[in-house]
C-alpha positions in Angstrom: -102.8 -27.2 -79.5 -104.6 -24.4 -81.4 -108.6 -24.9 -81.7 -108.4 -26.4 -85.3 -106.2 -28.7 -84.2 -107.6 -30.0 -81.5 -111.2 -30.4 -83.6 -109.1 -32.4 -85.7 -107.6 -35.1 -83.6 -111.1 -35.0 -81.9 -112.9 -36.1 -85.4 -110.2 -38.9 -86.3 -110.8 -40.1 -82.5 -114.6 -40.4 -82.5 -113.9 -41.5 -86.5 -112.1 -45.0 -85.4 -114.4 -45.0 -82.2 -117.6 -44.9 -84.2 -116.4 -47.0 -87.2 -115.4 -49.9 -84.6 -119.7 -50.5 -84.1 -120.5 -50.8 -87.6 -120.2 -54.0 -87.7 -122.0 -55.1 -84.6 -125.3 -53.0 -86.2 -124.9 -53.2 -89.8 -127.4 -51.2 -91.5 -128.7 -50.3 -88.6 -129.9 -53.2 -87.3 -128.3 -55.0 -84.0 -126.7 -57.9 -84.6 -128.1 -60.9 -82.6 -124.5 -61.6 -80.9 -123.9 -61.7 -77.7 -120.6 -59.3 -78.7 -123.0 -56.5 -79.7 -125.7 -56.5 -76.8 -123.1 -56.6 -74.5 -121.6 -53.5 -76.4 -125.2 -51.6 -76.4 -126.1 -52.7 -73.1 -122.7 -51.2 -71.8 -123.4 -47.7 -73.9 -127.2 -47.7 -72.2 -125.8 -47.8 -68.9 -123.5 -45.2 -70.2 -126.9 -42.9 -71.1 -128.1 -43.6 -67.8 -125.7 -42.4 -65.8 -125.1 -39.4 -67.9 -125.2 -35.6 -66.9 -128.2 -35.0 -68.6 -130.4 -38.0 -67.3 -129.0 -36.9 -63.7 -130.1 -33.2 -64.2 -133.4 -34.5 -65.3 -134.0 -36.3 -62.3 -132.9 -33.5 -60.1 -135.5 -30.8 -62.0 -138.5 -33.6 -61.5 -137.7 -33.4 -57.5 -137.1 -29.2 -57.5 -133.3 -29.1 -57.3 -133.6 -27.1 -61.0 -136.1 -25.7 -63.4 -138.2 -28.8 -63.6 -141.7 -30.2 -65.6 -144.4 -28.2 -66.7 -147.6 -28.5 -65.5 -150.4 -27.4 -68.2 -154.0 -26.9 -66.9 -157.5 -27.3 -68.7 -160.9 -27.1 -67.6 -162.7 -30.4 -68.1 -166.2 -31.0 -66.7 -167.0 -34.0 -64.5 -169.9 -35.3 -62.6 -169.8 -36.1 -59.0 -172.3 -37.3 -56.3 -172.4 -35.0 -53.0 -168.8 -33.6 -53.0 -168.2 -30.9 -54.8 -164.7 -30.3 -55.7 -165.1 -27.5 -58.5 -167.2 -24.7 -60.0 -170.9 -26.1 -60.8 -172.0 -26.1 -64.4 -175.6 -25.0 -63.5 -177.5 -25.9 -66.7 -175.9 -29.1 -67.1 -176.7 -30.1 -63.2 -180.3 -29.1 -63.8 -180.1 -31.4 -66.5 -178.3 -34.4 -65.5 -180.5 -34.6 -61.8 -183.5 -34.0 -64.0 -182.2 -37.3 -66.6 -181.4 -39.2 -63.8 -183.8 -38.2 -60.9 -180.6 -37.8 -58.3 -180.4 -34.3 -56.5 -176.8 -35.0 -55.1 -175.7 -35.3 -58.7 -173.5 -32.4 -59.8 -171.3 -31.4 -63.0 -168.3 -29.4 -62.0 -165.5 -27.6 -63.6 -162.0 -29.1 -62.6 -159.1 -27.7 -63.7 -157.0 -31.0 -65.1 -153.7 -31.5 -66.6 -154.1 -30.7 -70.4 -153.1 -33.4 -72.7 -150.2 -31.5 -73.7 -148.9 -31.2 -70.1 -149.2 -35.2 -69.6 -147.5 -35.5 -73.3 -144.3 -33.5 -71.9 -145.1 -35.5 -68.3 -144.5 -38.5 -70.1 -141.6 -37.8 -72.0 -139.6 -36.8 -69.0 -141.1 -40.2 -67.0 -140.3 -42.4 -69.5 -136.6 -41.1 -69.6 -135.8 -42.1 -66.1 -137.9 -45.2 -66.0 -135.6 -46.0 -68.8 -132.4 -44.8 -66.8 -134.0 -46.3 -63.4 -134.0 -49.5 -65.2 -130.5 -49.3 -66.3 -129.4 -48.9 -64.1 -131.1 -51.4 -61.9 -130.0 -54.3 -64.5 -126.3 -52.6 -63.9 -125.9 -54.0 -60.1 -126.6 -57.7 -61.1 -123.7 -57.7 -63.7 -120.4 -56.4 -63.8 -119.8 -52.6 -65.2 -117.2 -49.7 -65.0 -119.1 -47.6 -62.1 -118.7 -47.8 -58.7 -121.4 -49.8 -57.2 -122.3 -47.1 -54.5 -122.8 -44.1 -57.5 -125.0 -46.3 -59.1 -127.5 -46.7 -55.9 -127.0 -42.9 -55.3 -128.4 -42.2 -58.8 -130.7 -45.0 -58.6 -132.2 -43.6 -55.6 -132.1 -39.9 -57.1 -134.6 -41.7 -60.0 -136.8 -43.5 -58.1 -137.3 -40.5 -56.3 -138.2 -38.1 -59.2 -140.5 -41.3 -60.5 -142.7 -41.3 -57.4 -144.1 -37.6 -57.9 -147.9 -37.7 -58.4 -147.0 -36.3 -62.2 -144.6 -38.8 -63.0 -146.1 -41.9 -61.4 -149.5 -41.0 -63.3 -147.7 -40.3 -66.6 -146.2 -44.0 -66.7 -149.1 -45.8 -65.4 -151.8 -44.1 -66.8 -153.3 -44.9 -70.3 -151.0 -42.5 -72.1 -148.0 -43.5 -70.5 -148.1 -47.2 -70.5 -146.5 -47.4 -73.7 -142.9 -45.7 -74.7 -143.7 -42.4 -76.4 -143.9 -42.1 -80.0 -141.5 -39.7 -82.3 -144.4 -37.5 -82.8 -144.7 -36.7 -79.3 -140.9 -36.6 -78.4 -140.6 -34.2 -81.4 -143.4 -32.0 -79.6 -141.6 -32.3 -76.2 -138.3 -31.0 -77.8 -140.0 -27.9 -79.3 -141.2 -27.1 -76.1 -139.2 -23.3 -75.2 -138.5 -24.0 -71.3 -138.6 -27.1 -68.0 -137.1 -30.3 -68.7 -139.1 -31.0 -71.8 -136.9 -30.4 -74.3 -133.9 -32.2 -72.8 -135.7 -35.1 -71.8 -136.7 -35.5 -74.8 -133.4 -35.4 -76.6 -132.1 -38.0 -74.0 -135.1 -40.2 -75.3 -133.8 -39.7 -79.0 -130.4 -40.6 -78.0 -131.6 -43.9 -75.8 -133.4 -44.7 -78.9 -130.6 -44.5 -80.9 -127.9 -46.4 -79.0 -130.4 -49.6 -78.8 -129.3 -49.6 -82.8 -125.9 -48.0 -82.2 -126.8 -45.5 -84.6 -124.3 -42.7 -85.3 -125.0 -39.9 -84.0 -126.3 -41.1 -80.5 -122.5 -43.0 -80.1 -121.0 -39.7 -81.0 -123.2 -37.7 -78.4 -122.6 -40.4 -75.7 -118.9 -40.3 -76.6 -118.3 -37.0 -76.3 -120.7 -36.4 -72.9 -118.9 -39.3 -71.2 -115.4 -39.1 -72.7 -113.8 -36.6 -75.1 -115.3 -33.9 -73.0 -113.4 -34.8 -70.5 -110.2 -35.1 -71.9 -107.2 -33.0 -72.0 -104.9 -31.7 -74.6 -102.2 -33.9 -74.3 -105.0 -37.1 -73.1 -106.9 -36.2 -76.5 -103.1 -36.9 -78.8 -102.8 -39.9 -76.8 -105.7 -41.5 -77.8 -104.9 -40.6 -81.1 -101.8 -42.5 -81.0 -103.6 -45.2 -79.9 -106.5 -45.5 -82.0 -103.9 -45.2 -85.0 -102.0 -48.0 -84.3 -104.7 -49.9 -83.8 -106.2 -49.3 -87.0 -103.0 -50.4 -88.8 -103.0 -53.3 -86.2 -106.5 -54.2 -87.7 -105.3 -53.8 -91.2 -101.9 -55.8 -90.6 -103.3 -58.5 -88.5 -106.5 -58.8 -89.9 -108.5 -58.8 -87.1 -111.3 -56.6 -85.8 -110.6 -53.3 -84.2 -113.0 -53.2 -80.9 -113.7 -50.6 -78.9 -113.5 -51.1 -75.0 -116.3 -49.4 -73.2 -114.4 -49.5 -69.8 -111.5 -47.4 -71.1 -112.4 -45.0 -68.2 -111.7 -47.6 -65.2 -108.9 -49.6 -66.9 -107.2 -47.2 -69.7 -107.6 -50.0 -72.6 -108.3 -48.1 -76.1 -109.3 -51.2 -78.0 -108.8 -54.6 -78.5 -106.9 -56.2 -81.9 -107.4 -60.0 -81.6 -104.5 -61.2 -79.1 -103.6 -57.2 -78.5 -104.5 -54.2 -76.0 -103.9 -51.3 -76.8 -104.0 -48.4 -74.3 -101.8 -46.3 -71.5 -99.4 -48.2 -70.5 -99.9 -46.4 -66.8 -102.9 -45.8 -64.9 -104.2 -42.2 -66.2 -106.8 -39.9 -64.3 -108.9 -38.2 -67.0 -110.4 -35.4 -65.3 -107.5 -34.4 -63.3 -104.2 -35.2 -65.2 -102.9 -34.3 -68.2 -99.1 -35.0 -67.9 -97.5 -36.9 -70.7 -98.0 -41.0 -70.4 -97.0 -43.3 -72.8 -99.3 -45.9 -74.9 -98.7 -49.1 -74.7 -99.5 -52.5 -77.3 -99.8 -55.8 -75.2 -100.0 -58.7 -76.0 -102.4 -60.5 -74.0 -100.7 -63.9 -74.4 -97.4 -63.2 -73.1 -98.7 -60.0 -70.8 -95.8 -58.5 -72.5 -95.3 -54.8 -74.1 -94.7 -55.4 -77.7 -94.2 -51.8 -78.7 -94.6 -48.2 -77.4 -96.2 -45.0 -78.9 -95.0 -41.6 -77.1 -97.1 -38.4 -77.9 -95.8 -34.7 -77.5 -96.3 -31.7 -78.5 -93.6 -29.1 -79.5 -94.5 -25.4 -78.4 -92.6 -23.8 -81.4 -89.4 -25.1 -83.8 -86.8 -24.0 -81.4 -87.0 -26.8 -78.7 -88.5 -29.9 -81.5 -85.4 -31.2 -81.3 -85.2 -31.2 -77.6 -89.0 -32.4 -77.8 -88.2 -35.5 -79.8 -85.0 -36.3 -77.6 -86.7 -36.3 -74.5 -89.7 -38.7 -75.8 -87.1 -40.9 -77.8 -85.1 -41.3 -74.1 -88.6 -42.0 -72.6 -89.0 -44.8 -75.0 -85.4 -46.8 -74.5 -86.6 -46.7 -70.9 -89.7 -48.4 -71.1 -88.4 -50.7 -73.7 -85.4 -51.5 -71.4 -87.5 -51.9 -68.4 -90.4 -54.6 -70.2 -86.9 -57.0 -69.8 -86.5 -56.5 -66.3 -90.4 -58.0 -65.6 -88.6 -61.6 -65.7 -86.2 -64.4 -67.2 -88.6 -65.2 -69.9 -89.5 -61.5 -70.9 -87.0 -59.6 -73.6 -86.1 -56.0 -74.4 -89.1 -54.5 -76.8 -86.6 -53.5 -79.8 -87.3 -49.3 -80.4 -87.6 -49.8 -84.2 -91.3 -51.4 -83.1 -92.0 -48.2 -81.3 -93.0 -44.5 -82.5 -92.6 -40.5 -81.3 -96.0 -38.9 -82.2 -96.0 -35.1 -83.1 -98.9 -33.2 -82.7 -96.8 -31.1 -85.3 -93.2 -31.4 -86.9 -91.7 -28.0 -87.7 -88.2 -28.6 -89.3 -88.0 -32.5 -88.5 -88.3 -34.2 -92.3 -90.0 -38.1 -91.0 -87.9 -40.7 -92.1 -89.8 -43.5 -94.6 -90.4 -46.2 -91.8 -87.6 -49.0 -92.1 -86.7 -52.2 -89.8 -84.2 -50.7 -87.9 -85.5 -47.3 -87.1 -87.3 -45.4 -84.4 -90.5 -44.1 -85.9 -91.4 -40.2 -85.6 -94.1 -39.2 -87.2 -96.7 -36.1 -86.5 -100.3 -36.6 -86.3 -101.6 -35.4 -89.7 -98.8 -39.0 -90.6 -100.2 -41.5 -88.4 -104.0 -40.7 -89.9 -103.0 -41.5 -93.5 -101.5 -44.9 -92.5 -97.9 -44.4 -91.1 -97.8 -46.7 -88.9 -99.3 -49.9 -91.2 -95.3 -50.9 -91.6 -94.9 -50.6 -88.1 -97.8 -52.7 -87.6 -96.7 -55.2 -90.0 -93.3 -55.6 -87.8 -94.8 -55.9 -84.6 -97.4 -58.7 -85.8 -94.0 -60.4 -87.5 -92.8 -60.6 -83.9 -95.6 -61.5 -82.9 -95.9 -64.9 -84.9 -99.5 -62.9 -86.4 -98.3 -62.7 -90.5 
């Protein structure tokens, strides 16, 4: 897929992804549903184990360009120790007020209040992520349990520097920081400081599910990641769920551990993701998705996504994901006596692009084959509407 393309499917993707959580935060404000603090609790832990939140803590303990550390010159009095330059006319004056010769007023150099302003940005963003995190290994999750004590231990680590420890504990810091001094932190031209307060925004954000912290979390912990071929897949997927919704009636939800199971989303009694295990970072061979129906544990249709290099082998294309189709519809028989052969008019061929192929209008005895500019303007609601029928759903 060209770049334009590819930007494309990506926007329709995050599109159905961050339209599924509008109605867990309408307006902006969390509903008080279990549903939708599970959902932000599961996107939080998603923050906190981020790349950013990781590099943070690593720059805190040296292991990259790390916190700033501003000095002024602020006078203090001490009694025999002198830990400074004097301030010789204020000493005369003070041992003279207060008849104490081991009094002195000395220079020390401190850190300035805009070095523990950017000291407590970058605290406050792993104290956040340390307690994620923490909260993550009492409940179930999507993360290995021994990557989460490895990045625990990173943060904990990073928050027991003098700098840190003081910048949470201290007057300043006992308090989350306000948007004035997050703003100042991300103006700030080099150290963590910038980034740690952008991670801030964002963990701010997802506690409403706003926008455009889902989209950055999306994209840092998912999309990223994904392949060519992976990206049209999920495309496939999150279309048919949307007509699913439409057809059925019932919510389209978002499943947060689509990374460790390969479920898109959820469509009241359906699943709807890969219908094979699928490695993200590492594979990006075709692999067909899959509707189940959670109540049978039977495939009730198939979606197969390709992409055609050029018009001369579309035909050939199409064949080969048409014959990769009859299979798995021929094989969702052979699981047992009480399971039946998913009939190929309830499944679909995805183009990325269709050069001379002229799409059929979808009827109940056809194969649907559709390209991906189709299945975004509703192509597959009368597919959907069949597939519910079956389903004893309309």
């Amino acid at each position: 897929m060209n770049i334009n393309s590819i930007d494309t499917v990506l926007r329709f993707c995050l599109g159905v992804v961050l339209g599924s959580y509008k109605r867990l935060a309408p307006g902006g404000r969390l509903l008080p549903t279990s549903e939708a603090r599970s959902e932000r609790d599961a996107l939080l832990l998603a923050w906190a184990m981020s790349t950013d939140t990781h590099e943070i803590a690593l720059g805190a303990i040296g292991r990259h360009p790390g916190v700033r550390q501003g000095k002024t010159l602020e006078a203090a009095i001490h009694f025999g120790q002198i830990t400074g330059s004097i301030e010789a006319r204020e000493t005369i004056l003070q041992q003279h007020l207060t008849t104490d010769p081991s009094l002195f007023v000395v220079n020390e150099l401190v850190p300035s209040r805009e070095s523990l302003m950017w000291q407590q940005v970058v605290a406050w963003t792993l104290k956040l992520a340390r307690d994620e995190i923490s909260k993550s290994l009492e409940s179930n999750h999507g993360y290995n349990k021994h990557t989460l004590i490895d990045r625990l231990a990173v943060h904990k680590r990073a928050l027991a520097l003098p700098a840190l420890s003081r910048a949470i504990t201290g007057r300043i810091g006992r308090s989350e920081p306000r948007e004035a001094t997050i703003n100042f932190a991300r103006r700030t031209k080099s150290g963590l400081h910038p980034k740690a307060a952008d991670c801030l925004r964002i963990y701010q954000g997802l506690c409403r599910l706003a926008p455009f912290a889902l989209r950055r979390v999306f994209l840092d912990t998912l999309f990223d990641h994904l392949g060519d071929q992976r990206l049209l897949e999920m495309a496939g997927g999150l279309a048919v769920s949307e007509a699913l919704s439409v057809a059925s009636g019932h919510p389209l939800t978002w499943n947060s551990s689509i990374a460790s199971d390969g479920i898109m989303t959820n469509v009241g009694p359906f699943e709807i993701g890969w219908h094979r295990p699928v490695d993200f970072y590492t594979d990006d061979c075709q692999s067909m998705v899959a509707v189940r129906d959670t109540r049978t544990n039977s495939c009730i249709s198939f979606i197969q996504c390709a992409d055609a290099s050029g018009p001369a082998v579309e035909n050939e294309v199409i064949r080969q994901a048409t014959e990769s189709l009859v299979g798995a519809c021929r094989q969702e028989s052979k699981k047992g006596p009480r399971f039946e052969e998913t009939p190929l008019a309830d499944c679909a061929v995805v183009m990325r692009k269709l050069y001379h192929y002229k799409p059929e209008t979808t009827t109940l005895d056809k194969l649907t084959i559709a390209e991906f500019d189709d299945i975004t303007r509703g192509r597959f609601l009368e597919l959907a509407r069949r597939v519910c029928r079956r389903a004893s759903l309309t």
